[in-house]
C-alpha positions in Angstrom: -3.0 -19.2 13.0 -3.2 -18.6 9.3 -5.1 -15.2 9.0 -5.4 -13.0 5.5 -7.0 -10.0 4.4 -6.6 -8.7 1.1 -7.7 -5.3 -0.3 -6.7 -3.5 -3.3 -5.2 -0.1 -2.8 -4.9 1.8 -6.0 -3.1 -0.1 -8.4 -2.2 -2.8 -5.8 -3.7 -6.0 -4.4 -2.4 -6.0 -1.2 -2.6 -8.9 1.7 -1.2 -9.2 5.4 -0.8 -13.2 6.2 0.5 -14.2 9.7 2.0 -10.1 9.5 3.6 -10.5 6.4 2.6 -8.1 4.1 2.4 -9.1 0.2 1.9 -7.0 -3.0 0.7 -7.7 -6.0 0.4 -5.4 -9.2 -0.3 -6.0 -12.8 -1.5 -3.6 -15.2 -4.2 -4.9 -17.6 -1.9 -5.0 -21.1 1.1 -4.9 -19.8 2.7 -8.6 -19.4 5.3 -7.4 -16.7 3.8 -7.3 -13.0 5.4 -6.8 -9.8 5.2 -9.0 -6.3 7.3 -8.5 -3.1 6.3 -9.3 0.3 7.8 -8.3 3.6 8.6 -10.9 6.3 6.7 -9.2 9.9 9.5 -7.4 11.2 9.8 -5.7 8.0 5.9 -5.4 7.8 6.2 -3.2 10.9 8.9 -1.1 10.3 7.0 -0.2 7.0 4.4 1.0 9.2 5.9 2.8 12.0 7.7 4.7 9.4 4.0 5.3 7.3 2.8 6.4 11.0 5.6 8.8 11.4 5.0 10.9 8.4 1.2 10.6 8.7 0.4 14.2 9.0 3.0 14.5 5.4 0.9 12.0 3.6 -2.9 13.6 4.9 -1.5 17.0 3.6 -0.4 15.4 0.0 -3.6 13.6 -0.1 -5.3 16.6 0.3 -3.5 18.6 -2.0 -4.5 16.5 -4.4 -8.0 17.1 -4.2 -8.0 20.4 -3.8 -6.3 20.6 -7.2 -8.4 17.8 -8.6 -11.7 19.9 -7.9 -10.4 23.1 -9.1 -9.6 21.4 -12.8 
């Protein structure tokens, strides 16, 4: 099975194929770019380790709004 979904995530166009997860950025004017991917075993330890600091990334995220809206 040869599944793919892409979306783009800030400044990256990210996909997951067969649970490998690819990156893509490029920055309009800027002839360097950057691509890795992660074969699935790395794929998943990426995400446990996303999923164990969870609750660290919600408070940063909201942080940052809370200073955005007060500017």
């Amino acid at each position: 099975m040869n599944e793919q979904e892409c979306k783009r995530i800030g400044r990256y166009h990210s996909c997951v194929e067969n649970g490998q997860l690819k990156l893509y950025y490029h920055q309009v004017g800027d002839p360097n770019g950057f691509y890795g991917s992660m074969d699935p075993e790395e794929t998943l330890g990426l995400l446990e380790f996303l999923s164990r600091h969870r609750e660290a990334i919600y408070q940063a995220v909201n942080q940052k709004e809370m200073q955005q809206h007060y500017l």
